[in-house]
N, CA, C and O of each residue as an XYZ file, in Angstrom:
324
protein
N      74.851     96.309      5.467
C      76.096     96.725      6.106
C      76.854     97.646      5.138
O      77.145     97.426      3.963
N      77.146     98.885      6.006
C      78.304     99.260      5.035
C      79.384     99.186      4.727
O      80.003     98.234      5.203
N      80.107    100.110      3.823
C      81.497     99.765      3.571
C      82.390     99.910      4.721
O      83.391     99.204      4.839
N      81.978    101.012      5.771
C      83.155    101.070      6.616
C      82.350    100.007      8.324
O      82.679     99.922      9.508
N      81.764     99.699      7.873
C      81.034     98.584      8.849
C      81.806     97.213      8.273
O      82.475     96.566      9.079
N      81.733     96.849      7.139
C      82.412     95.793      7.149
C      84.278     95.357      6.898
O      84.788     94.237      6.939
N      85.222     97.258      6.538
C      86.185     97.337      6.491
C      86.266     97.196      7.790
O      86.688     96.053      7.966
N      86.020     97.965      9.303
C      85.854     97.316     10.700
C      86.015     96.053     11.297
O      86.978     95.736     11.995
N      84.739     95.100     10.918
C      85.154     94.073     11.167
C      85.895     93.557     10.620
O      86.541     92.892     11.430
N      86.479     93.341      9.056
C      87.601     92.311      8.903
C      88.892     93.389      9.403
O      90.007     92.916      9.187
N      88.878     94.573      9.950
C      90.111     94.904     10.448
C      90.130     94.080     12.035
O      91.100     93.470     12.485
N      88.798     94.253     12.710
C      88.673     93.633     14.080
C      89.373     92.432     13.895
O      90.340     92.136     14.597
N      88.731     91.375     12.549
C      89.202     90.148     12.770
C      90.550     89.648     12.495
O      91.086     88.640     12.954
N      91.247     90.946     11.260
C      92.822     90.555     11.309
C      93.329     90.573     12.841
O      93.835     89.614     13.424
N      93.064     92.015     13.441
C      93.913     91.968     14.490
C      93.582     90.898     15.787
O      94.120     90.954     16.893
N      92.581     89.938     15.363
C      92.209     88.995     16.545
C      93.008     87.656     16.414
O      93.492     86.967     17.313
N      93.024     87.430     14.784
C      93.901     86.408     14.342
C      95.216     86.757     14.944
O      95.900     85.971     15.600
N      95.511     87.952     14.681
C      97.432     88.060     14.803
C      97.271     87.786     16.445
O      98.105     87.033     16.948
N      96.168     88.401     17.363
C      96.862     88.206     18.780
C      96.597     87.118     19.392
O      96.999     86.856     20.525
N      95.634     86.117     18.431
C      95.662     84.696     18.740
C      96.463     83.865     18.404
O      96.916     82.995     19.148
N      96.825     84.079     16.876
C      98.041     83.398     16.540
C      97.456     82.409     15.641
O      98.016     81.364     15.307
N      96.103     82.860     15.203
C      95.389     82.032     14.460
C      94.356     82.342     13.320
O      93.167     82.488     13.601
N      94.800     82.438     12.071
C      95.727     81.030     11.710
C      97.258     81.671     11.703
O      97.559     82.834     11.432
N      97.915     80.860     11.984
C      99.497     81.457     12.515
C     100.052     82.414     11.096
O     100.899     83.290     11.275
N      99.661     82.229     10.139
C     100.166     82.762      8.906
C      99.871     84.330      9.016
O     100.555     85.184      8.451
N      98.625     84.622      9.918
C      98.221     86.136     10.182
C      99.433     86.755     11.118
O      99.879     87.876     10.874
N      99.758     86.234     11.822
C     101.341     86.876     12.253
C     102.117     86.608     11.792
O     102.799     87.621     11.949
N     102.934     85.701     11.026
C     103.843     85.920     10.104
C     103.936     87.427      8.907
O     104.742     88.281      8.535
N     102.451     86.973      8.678
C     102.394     88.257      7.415
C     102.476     89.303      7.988
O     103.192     90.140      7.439
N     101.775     89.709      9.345
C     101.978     90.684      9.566
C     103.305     91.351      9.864
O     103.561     92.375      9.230
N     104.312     90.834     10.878
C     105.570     90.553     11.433
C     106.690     91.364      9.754
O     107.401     92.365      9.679
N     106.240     90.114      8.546
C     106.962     90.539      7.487
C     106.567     91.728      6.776
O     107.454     92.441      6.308
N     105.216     92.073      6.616
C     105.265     93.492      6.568
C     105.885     94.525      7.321
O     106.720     95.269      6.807
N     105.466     94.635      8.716
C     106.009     95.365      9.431
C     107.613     95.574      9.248
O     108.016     96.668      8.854
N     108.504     94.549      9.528
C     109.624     94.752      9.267
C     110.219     94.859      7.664
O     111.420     94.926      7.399
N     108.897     94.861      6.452
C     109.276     95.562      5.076
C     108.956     96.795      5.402
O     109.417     97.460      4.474
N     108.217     97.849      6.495
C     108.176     98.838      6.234
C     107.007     99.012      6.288
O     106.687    100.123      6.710
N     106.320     98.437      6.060
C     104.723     98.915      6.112
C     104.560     99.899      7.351
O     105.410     99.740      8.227
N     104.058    100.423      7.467
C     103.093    101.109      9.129
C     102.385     99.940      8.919
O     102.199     99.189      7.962
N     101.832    100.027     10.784
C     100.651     99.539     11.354
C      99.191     99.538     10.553
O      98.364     98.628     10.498
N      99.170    100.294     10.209
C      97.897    100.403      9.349
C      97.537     99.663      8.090
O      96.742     98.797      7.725
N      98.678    100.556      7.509
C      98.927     99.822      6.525
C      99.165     98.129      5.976
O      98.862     97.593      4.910
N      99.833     97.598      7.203
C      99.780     96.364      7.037
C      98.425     95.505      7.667
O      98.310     94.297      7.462
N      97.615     96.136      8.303
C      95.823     95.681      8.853
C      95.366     95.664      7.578
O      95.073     94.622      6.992
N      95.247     97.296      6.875
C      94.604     97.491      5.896
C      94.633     95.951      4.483
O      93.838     95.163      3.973
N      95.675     96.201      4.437
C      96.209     94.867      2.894
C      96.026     93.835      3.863
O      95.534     92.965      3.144
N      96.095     93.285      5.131
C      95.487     91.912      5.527
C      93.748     91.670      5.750
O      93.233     90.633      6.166
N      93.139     92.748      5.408
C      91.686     93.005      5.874
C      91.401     93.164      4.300
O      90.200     93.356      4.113
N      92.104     93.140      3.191
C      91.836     93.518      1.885
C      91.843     91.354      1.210
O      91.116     90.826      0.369
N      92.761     90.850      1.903
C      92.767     89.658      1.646
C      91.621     88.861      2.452
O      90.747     88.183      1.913
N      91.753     89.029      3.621
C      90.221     88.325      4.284
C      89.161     88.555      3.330
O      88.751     87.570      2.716
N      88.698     89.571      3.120
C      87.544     90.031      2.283
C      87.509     89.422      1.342
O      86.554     88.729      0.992
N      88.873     89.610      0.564
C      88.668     88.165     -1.104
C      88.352     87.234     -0.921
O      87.695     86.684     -1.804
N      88.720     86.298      0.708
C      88.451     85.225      0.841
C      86.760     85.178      0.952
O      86.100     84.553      0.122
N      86.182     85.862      1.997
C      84.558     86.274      1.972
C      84.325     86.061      0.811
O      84.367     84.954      0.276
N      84.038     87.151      0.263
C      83.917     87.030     -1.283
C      83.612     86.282     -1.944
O      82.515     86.178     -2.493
N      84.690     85.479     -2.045
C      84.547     84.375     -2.514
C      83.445     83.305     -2.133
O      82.408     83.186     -2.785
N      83.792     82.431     -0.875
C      83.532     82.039      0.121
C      81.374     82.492     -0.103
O      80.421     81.714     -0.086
N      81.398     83.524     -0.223
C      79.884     83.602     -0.182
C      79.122     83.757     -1.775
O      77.903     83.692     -1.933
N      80.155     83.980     -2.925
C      79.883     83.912     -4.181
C      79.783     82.543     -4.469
O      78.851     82.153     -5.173
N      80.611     81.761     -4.024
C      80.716     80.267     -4.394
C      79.626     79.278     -3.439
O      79.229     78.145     -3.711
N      79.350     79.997     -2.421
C      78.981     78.753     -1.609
C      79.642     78.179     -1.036
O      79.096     77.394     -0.261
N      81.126     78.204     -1.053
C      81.744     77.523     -0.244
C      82.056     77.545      1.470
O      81.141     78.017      2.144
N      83.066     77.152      2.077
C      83.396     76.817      3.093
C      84.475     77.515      3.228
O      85.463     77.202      2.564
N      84.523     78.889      4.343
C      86.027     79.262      4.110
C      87.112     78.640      3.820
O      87.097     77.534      4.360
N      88.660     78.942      2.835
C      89.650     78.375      2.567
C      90.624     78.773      3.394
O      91.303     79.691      2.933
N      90.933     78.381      4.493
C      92.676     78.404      5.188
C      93.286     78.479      4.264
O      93.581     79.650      4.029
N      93.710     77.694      3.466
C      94.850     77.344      2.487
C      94.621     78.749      1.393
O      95.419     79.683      1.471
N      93.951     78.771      0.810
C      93.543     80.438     -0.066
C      93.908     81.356      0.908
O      94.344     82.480      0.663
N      93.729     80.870      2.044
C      93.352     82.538      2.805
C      95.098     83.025      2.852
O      95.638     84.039      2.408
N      95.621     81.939      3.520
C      97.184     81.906      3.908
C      98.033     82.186      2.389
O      99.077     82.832      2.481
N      97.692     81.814      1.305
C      98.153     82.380      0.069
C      97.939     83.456     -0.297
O      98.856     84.062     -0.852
N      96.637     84.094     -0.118
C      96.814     85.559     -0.516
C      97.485     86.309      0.564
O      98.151     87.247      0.125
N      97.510     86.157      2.016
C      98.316     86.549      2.824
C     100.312     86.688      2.142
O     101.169     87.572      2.169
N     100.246     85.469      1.695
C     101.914     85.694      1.095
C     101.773     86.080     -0.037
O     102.665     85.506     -0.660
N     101.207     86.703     -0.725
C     101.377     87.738     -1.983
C     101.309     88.914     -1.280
O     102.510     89.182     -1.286
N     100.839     89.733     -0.733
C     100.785     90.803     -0.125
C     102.450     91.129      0.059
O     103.116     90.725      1.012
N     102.934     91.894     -0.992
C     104.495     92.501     -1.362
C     104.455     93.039      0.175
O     103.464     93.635      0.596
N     105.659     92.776      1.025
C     106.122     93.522      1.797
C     106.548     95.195      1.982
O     106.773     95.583      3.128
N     106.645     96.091      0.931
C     107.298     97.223      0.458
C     106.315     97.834     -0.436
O     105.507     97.100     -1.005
N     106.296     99.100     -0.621
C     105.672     99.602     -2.454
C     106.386     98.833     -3.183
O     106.271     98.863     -4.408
């Protein structure tokens, strides 16, 4: 897979979370970007940059995706430059 094959899907899957509402923290973050200013894009982009760490991880470790990781790097993501 490539790079813009798999920037795609975790953009597909932010925006599936936010219009599901799941995990609810994906619309919050998004919501608080947006109203810091972000564009639309911009705020997919940095939530599709955190999914991926979670992957990442998640397939470096062996583990079991983390909700709880996932929803934390979601609230570091600065609202603003």
């Amino acid at each position: 897979m490539n790079d813009k094959t798999v920037r795609d899907v975790m953009l597909d899957t932010v925006l599936k979370q936010i219009d599901s509402n799941d995990p609810p923290e994906a619309r919050e973050t998004y919501d608080r970007l947006i109203d810091g200013g972000r564009s639309n894009s911009q705020a997919l982009h940095l939530m599709a940059a955190a999914l991926r760490e979670e992957m990442d991880r998640m397939l470096k470790e062996s583990t079991p995706f983390d909700n709880a990781r996932y929803s934390a790097l979601l609230k570091k993501i600065p609202s603003s430059d």
